[in-house]
PDB file of N, CA, C and O in Angstrom, chain B, residues numbered from 101:
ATOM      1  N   UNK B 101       0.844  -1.180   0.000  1.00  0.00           N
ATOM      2  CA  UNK B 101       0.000   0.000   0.000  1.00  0.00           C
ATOM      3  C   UNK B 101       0.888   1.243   0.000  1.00  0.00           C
ATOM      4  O   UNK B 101       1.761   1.466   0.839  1.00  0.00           O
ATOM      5  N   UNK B 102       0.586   1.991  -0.984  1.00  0.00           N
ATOM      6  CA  UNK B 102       1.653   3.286  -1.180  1.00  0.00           C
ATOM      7  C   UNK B 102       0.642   4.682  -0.657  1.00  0.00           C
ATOM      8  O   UNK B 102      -0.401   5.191  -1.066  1.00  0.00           O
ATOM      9  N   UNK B 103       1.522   4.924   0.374  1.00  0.00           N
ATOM     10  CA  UNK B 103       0.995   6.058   1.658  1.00  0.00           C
ATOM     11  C   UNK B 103       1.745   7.923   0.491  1.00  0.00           C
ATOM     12  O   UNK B 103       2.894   8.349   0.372  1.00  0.00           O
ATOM     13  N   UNK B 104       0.367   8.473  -0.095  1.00  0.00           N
ATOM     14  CA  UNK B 104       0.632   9.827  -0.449  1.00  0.00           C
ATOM     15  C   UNK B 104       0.636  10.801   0.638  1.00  0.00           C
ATOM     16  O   UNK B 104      -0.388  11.018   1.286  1.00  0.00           O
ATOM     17  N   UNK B 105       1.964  11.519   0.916  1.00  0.00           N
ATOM     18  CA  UNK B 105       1.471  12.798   1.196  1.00  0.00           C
ATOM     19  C   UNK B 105       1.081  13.567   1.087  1.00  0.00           C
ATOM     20  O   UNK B 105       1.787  14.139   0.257  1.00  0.00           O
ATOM     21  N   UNK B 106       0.022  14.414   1.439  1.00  0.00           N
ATOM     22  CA  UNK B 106      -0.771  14.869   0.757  1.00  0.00           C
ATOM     23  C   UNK B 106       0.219  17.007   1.176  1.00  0.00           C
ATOM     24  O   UNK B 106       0.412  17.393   2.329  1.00  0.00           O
ATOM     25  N   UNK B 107       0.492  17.628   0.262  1.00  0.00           N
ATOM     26  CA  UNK B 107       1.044  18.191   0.754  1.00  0.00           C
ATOM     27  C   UNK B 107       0.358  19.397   0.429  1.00  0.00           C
ATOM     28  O   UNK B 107       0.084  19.522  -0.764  1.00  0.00           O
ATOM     29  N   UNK B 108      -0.055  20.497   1.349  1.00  0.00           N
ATOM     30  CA  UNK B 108      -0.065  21.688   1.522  1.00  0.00           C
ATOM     31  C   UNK B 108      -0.002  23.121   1.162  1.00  0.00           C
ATOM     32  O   UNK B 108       0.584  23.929   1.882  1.00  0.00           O
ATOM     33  N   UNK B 109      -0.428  23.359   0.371  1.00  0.00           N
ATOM     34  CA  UNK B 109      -0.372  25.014  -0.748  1.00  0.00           C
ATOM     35  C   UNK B 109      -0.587  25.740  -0.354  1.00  0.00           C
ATOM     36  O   UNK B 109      -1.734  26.065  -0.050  1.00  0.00           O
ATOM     37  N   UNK B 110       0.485  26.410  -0.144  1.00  0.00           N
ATOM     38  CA  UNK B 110       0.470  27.595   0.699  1.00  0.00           C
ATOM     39  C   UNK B 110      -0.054  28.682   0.082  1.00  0.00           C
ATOM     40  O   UNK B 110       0.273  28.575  -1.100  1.00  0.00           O
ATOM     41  N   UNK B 111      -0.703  29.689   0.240  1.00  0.00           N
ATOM     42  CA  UNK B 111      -1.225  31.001  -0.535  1.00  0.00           C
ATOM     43  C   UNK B 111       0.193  32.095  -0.379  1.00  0.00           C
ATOM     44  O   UNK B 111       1.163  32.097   0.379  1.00  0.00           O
ATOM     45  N   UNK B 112      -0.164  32.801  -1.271  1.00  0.00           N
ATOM     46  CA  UNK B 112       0.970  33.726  -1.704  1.00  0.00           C
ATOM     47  C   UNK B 112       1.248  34.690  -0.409  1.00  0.00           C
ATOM     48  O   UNK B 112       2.376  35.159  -0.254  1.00  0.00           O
ATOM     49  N   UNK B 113       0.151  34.986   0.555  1.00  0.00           N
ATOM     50  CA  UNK B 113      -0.087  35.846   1.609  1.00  0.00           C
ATOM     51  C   UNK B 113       0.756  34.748   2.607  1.00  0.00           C
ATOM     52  O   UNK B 113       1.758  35.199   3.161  1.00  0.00           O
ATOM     53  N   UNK B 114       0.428  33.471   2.830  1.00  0.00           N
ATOM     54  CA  UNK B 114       0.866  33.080   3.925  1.00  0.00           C
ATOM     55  C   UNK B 114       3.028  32.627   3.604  1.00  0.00           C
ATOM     56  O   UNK B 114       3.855  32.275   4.444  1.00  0.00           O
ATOM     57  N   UNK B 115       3.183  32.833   2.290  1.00  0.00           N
ATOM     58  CA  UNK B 115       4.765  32.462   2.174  1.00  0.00           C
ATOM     59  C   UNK B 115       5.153  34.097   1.913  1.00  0.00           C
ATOM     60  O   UNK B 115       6.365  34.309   1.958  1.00  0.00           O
ATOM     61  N   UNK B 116       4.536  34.953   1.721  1.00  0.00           N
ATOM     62  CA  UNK B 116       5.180  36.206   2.094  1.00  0.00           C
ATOM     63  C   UNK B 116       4.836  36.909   3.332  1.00  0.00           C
ATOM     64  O   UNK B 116       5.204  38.083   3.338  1.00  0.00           O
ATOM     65  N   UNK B 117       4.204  36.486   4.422  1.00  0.00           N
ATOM     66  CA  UNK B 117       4.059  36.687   5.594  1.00  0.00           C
ATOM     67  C   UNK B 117       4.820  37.452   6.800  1.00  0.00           C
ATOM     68  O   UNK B 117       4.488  38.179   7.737  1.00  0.00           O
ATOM     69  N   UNK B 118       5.920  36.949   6.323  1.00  0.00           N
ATOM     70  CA  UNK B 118       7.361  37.531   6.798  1.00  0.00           C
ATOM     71  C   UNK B 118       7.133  39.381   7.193  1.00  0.00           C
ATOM     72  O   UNK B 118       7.198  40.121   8.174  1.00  0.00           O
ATOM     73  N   UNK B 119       6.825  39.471   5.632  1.00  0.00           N
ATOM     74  CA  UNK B 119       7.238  40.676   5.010  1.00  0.00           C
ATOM     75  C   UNK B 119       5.858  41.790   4.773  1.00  0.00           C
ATOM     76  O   UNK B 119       5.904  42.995   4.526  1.00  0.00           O
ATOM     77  N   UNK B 120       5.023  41.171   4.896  1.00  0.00           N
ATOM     78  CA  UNK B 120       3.593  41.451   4.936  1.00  0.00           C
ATOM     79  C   UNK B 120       3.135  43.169   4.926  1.00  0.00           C
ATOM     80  O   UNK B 120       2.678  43.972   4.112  1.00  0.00           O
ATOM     81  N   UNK B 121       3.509  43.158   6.168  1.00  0.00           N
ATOM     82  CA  UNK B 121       3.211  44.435   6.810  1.00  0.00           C
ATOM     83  C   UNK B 121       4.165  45.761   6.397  1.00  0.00           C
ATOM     84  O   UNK B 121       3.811  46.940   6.417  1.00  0.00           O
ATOM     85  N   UNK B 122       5.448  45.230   6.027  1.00  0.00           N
ATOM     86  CA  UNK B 122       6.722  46.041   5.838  1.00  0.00           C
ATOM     87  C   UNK B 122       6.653  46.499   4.280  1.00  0.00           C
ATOM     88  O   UNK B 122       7.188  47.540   3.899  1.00  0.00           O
ATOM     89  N   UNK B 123       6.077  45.790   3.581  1.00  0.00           N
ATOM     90  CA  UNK B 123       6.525  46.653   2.083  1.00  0.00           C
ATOM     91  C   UNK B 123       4.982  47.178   1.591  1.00  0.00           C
ATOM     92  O   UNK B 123       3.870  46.744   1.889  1.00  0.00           O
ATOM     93  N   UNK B 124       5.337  48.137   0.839  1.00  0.00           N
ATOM     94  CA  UNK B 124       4.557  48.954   0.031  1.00  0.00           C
ATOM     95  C   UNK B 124       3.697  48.214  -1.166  1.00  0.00           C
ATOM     96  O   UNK B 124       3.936  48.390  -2.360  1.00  0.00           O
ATOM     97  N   UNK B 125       2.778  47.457  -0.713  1.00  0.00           N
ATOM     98  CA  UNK B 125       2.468  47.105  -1.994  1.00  0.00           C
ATOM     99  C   UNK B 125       1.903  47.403  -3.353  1.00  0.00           C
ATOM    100  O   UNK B 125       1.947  46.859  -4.457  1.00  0.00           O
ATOM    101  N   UNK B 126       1.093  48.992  -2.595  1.00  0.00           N
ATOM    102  CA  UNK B 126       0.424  49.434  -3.496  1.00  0.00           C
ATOM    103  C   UNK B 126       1.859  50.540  -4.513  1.00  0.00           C
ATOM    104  O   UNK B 126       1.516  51.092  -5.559  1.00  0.00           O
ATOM    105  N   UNK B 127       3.468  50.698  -3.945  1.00  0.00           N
ATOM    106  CA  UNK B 127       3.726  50.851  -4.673  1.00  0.00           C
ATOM    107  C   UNK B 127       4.830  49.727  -5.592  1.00  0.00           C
ATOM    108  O   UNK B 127       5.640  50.150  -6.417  1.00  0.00           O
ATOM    109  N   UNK B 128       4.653  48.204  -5.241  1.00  0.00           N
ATOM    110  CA  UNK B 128       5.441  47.507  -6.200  1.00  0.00           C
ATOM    111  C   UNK B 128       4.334  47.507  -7.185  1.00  0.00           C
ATOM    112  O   UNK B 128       4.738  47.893  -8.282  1.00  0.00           O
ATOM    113  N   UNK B 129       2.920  47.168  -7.162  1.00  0.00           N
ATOM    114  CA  UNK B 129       2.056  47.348  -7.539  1.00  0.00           C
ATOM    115  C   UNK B 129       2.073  47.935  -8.949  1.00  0.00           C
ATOM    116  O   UNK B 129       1.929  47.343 -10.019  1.00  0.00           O
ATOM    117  N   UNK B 130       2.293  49.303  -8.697  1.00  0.00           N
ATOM    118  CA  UNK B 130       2.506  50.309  -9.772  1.00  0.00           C
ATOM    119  C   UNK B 130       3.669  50.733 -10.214  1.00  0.00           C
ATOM    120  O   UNK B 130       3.778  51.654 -11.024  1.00  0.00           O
ATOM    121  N   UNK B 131       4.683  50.058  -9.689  1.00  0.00           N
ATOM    122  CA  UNK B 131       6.355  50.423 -10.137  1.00  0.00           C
ATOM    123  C   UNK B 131       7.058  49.373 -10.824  1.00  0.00           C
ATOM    124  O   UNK B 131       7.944  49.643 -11.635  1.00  0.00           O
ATOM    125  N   UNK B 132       6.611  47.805 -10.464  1.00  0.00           N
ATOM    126  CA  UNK B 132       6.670  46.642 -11.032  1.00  0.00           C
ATOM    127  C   UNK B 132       5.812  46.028 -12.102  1.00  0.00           C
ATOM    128  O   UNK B 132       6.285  45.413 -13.058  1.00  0.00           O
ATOM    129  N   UNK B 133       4.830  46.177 -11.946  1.00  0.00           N
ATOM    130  CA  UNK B 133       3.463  46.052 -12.686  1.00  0.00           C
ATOM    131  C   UNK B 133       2.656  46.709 -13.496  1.00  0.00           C
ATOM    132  O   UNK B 133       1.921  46.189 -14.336  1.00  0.00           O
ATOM    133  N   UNK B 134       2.828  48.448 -13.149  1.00  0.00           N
ATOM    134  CA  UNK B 134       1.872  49.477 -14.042  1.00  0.00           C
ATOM    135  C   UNK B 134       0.542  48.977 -13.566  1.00  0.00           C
ATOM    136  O   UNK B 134      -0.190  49.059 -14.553  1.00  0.00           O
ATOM    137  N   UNK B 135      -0.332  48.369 -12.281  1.00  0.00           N
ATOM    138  CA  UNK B 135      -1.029  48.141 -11.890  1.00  0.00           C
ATOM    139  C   UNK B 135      -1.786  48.711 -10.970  1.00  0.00           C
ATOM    140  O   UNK B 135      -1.442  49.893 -10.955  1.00  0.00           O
ATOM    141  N   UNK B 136      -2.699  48.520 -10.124  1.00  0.00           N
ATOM    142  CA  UNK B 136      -3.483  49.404  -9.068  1.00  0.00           C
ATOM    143  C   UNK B 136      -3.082  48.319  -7.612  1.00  0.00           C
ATOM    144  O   UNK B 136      -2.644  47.169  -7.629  1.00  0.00           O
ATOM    145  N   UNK B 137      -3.346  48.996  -6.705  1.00  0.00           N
ATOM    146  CA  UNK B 137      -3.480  48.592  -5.476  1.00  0.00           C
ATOM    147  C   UNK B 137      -3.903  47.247  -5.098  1.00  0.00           C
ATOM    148  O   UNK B 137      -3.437  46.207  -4.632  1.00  0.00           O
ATOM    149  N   UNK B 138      -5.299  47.884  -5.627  1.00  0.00           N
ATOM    150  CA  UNK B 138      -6.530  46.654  -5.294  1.00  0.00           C
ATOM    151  C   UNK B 138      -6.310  44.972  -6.807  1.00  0.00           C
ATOM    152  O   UNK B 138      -6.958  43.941  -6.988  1.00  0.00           O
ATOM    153  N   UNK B 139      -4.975  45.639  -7.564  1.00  0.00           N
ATOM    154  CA  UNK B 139      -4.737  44.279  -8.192  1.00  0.00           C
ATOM    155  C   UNK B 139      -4.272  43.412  -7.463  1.00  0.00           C
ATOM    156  O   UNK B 139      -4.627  42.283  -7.125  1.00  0.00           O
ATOM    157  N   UNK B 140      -3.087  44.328  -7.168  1.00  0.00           N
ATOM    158  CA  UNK B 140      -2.119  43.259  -6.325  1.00  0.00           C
ATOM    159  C   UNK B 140      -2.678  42.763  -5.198  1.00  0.00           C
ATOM    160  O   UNK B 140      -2.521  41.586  -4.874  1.00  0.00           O
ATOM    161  N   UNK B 141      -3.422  43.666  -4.459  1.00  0.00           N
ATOM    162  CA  UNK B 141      -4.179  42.747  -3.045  1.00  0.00           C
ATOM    163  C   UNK B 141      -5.090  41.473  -3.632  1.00  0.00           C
ATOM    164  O   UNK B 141      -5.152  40.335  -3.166  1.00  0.00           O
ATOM    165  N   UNK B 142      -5.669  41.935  -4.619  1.00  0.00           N
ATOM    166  CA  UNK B 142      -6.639  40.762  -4.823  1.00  0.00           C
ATOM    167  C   UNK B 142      -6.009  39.269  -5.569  1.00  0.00           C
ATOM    168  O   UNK B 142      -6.831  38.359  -5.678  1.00  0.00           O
ATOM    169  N   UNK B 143      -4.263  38.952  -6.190  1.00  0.00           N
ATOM    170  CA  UNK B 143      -3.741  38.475  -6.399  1.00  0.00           C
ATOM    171  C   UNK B 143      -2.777  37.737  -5.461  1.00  0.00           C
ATOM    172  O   UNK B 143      -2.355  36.581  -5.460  1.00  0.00           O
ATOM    173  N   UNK B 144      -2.588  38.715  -4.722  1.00  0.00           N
ATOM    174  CA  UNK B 144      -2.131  38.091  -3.187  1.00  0.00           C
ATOM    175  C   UNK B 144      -3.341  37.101  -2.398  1.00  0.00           C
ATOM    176  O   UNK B 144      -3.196  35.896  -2.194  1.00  0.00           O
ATOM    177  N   UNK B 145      -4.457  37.845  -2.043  1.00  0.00           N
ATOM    178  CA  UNK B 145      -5.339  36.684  -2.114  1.00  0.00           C
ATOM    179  C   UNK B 145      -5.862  35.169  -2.681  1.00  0.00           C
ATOM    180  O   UNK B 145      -6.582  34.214  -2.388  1.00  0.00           O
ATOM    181  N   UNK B 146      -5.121  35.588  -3.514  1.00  0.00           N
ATOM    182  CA  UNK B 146      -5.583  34.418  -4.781  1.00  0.00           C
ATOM    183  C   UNK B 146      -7.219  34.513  -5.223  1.00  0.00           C
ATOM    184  O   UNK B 146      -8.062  33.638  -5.023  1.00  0.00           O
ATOM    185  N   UNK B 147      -7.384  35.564  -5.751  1.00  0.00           N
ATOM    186  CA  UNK B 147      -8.738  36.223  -6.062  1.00  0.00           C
ATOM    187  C   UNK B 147      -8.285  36.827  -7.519  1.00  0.00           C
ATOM    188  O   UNK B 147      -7.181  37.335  -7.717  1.00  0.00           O
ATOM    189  N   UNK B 148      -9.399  36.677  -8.584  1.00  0.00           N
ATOM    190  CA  UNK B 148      -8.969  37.153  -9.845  1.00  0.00           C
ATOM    191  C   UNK B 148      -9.752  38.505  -9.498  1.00  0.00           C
ATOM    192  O   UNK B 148     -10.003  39.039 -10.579  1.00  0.00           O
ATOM    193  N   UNK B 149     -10.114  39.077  -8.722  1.00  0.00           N
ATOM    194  CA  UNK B 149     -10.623  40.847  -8.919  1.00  0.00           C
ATOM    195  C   UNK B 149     -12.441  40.629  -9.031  1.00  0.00           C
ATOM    196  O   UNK B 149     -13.123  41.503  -8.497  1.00  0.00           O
ATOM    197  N   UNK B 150     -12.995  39.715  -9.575  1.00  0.00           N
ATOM    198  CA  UNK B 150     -14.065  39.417  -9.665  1.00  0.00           C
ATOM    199  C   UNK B 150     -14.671  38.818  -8.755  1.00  0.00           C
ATOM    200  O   UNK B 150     -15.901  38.826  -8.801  1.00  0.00           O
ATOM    201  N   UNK B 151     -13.847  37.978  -7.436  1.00  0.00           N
ATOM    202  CA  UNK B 151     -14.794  37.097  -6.998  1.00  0.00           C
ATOM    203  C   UNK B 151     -13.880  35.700  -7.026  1.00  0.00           C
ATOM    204  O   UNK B 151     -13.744  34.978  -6.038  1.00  0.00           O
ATOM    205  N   UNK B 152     -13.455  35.521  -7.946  1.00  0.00           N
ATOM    206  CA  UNK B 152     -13.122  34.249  -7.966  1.00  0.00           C
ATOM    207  C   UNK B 152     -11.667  33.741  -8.215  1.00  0.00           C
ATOM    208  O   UNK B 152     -10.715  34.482  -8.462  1.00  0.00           O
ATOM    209  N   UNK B 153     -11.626  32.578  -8.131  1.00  0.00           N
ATOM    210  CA  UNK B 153     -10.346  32.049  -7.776  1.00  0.00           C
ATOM    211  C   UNK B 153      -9.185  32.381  -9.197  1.00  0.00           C
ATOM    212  O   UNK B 153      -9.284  32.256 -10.418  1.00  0.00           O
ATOM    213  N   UNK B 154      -7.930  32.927  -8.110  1.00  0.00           N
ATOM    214  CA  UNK B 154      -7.242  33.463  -9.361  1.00  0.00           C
ATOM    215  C   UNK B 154      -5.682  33.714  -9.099  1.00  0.00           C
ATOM    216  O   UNK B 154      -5.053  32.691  -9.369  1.00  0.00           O
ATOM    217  N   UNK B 155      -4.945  34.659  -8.698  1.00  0.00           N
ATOM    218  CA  UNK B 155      -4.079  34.671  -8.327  1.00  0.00           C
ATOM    219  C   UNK B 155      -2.966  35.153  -9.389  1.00  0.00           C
ATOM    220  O   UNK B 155      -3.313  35.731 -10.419  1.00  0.00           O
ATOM    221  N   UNK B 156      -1.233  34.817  -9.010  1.00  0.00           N
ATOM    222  CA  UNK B 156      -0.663  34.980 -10.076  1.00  0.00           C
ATOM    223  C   UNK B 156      -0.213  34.005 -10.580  1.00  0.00           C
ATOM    224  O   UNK B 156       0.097  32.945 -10.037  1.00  0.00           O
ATOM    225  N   UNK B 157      -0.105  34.504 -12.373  1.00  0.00           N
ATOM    226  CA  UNK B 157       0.537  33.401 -13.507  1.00  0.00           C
ATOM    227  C   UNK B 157       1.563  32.921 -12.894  1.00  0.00           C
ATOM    228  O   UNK B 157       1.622  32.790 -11.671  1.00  0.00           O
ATOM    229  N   UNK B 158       2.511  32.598 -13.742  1.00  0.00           N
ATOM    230  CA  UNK B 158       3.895  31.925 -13.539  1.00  0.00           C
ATOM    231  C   UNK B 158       4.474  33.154 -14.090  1.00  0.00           C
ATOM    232  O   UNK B 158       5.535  33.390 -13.513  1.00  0.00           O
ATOM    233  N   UNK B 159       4.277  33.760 -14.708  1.00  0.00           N
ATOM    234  CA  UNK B 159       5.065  34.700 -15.564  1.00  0.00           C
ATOM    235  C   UNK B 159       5.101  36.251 -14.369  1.00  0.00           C
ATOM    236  O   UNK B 159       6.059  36.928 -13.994  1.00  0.00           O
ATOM    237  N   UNK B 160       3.856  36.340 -14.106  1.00  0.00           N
ATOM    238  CA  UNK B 160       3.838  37.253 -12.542  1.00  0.00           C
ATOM    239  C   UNK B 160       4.296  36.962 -11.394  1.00  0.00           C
ATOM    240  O   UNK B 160       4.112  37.756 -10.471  1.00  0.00           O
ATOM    241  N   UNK B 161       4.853  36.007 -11.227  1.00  0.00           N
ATOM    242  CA  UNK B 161       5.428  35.278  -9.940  1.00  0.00           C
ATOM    243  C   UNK B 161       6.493  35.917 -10.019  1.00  0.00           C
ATOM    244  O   UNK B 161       7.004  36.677  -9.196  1.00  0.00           O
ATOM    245  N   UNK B 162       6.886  35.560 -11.174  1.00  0.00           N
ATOM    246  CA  UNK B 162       8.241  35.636 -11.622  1.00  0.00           C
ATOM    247  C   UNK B 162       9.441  37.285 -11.545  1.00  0.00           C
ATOM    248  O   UNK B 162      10.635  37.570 -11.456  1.00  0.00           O
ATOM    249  N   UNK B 163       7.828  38.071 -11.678  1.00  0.00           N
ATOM    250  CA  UNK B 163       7.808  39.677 -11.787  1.00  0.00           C
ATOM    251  C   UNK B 163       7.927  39.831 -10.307  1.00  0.00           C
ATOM    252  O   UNK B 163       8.772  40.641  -9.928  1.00  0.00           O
ATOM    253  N   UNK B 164       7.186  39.156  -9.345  1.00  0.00           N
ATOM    254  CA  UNK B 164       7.173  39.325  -8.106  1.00  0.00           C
ATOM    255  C   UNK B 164       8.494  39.270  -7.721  1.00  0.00           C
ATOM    256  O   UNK B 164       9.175  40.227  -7.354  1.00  0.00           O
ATOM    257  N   UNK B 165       8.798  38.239  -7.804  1.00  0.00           N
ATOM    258  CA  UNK B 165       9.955  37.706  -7.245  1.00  0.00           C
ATOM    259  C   UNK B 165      11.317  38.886  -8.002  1.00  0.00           C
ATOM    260  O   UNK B 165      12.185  39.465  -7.349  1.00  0.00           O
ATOM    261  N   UNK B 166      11.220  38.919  -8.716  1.00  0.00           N
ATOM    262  CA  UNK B 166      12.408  39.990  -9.292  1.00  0.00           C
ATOM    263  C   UNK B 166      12.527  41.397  -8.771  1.00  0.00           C
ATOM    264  O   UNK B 166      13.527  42.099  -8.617  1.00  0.00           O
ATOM    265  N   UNK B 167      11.108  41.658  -8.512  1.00  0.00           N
ATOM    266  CA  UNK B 167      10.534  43.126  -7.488  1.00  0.00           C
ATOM    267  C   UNK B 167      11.157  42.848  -6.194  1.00  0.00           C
ATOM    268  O   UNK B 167      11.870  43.689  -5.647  1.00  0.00           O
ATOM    269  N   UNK B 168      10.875  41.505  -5.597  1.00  0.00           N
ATOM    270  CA  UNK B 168      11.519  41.627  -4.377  1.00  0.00           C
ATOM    271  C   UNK B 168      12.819  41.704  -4.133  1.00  0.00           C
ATOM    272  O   UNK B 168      13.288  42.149  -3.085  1.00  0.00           O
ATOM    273  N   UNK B 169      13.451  41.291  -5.052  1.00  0.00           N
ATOM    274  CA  UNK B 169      15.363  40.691  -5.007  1.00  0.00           C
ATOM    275  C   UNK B 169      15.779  42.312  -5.415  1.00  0.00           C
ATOM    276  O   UNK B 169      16.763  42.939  -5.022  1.00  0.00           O
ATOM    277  N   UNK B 170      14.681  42.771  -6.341  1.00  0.00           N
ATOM    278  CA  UNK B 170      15.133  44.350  -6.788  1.00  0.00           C
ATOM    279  C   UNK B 170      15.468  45.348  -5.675  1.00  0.00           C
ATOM    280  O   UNK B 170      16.516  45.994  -5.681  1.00  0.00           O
ATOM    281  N   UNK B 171      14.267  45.476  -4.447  1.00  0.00           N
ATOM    282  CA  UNK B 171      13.879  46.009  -3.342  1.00  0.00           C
ATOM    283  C   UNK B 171      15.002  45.776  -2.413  1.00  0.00           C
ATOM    284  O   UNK B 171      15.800  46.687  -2.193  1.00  0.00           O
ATOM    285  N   UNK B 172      15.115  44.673  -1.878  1.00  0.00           N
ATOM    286  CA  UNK B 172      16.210  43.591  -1.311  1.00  0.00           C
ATOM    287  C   UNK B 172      17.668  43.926  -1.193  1.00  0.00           C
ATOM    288  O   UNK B 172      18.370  43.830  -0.186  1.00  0.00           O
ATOM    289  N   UNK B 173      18.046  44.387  -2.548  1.00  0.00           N
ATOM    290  CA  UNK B 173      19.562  45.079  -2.952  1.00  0.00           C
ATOM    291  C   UNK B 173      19.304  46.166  -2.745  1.00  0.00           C
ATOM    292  O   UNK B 173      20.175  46.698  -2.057  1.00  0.00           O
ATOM    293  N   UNK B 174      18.094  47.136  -3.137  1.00  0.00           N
ATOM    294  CA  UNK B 174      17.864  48.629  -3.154  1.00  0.00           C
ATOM    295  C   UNK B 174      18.430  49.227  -1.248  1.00  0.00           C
ATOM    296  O   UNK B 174      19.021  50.182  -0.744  1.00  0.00           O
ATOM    297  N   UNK B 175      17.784  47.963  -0.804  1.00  0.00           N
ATOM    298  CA  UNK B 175      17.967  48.249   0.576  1.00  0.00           C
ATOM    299  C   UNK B 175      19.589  47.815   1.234  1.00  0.00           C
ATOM    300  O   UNK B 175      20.237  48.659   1.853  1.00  0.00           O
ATOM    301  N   UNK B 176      19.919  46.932   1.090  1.00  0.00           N
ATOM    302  CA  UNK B 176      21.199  46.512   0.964  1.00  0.00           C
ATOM    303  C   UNK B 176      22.451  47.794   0.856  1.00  0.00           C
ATOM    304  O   UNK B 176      23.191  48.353   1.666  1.00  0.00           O
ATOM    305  N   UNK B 177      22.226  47.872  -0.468  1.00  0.00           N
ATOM    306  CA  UNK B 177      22.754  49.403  -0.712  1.00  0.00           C
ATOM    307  C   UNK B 177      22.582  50.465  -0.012  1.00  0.00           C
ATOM    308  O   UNK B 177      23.409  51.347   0.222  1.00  0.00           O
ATOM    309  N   UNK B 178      21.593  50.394   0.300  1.00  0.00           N
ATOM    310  CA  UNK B 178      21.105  52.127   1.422  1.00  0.00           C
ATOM    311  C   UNK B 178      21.515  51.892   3.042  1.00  0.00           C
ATOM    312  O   UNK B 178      21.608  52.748   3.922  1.00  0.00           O
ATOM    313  N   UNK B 179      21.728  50.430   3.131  1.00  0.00           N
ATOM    314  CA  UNK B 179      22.377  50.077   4.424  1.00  0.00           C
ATOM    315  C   UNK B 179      23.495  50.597   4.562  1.00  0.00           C
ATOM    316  O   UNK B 179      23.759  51.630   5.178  1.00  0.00           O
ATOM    317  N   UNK B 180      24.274  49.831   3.935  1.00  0.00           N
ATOM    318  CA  UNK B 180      26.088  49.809   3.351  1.00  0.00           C
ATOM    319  C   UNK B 180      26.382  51.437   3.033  1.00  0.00           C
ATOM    320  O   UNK B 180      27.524  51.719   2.671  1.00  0.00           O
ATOM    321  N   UNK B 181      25.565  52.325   3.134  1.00  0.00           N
ATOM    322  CA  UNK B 181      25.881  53.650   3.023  1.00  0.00           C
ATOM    323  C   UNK B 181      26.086  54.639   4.194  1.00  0.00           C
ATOM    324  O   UNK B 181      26.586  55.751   4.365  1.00  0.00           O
ATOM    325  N   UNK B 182      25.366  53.554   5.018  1.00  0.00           N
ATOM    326  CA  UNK B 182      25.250  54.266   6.819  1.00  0.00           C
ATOM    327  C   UNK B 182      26.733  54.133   7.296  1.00  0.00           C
ATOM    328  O   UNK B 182      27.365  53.127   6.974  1.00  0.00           O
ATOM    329  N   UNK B 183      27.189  54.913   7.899  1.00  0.00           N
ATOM    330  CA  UNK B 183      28.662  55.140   8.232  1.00  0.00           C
ATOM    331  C   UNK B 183      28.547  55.352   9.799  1.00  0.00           C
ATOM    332  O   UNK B 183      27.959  56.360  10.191  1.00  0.00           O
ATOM    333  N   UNK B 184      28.991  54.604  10.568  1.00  0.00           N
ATOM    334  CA  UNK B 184      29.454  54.845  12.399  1.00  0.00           C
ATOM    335  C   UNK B 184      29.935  55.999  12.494  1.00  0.00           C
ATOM    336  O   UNK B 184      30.321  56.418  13.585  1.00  0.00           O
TER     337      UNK B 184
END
């Protein structure tokens, strides 16, 4: 008898959780995307804007993820500038 694990999908809100509260979304939103506010919240949800189940492509993930690593260094840099 072959035992599946059945494993767990996390929503986009609960694996960026971390970070939640700390970034601007309404402006990666419109600086990453050319998008509105209420896109990105309702994609973070996993909501297509209508109601129903939706979320992001693979190809928007992808945008996500490059926004964040973008942000990530932006900050990095603005650290490394602070002098004792």
């Amino acid at each position: 008898m072959e035992v599946v694990a059945k494993q767990k999908k996390l929503t986009m809100m609960q694996q960026l959780d971390d970070i939640m509260i700390d970034v601007s979304w309404r402006q990666i939103a419109q600086d990453y995307f050319g998008k509105s506010s209420s896109w990105i919240y309702n994609k973070l949800h996993g909501r297509d804007g209508n109601g129903g189940e939706g979320g992001f492509t693979d190809i928007e993930k992808q945008q996500l993820q490059g926004a964040l690593y973008d942000i990530a260094d932006r900050i990095r840099r603005a650290a490394s500038t602070i002098t004792q």
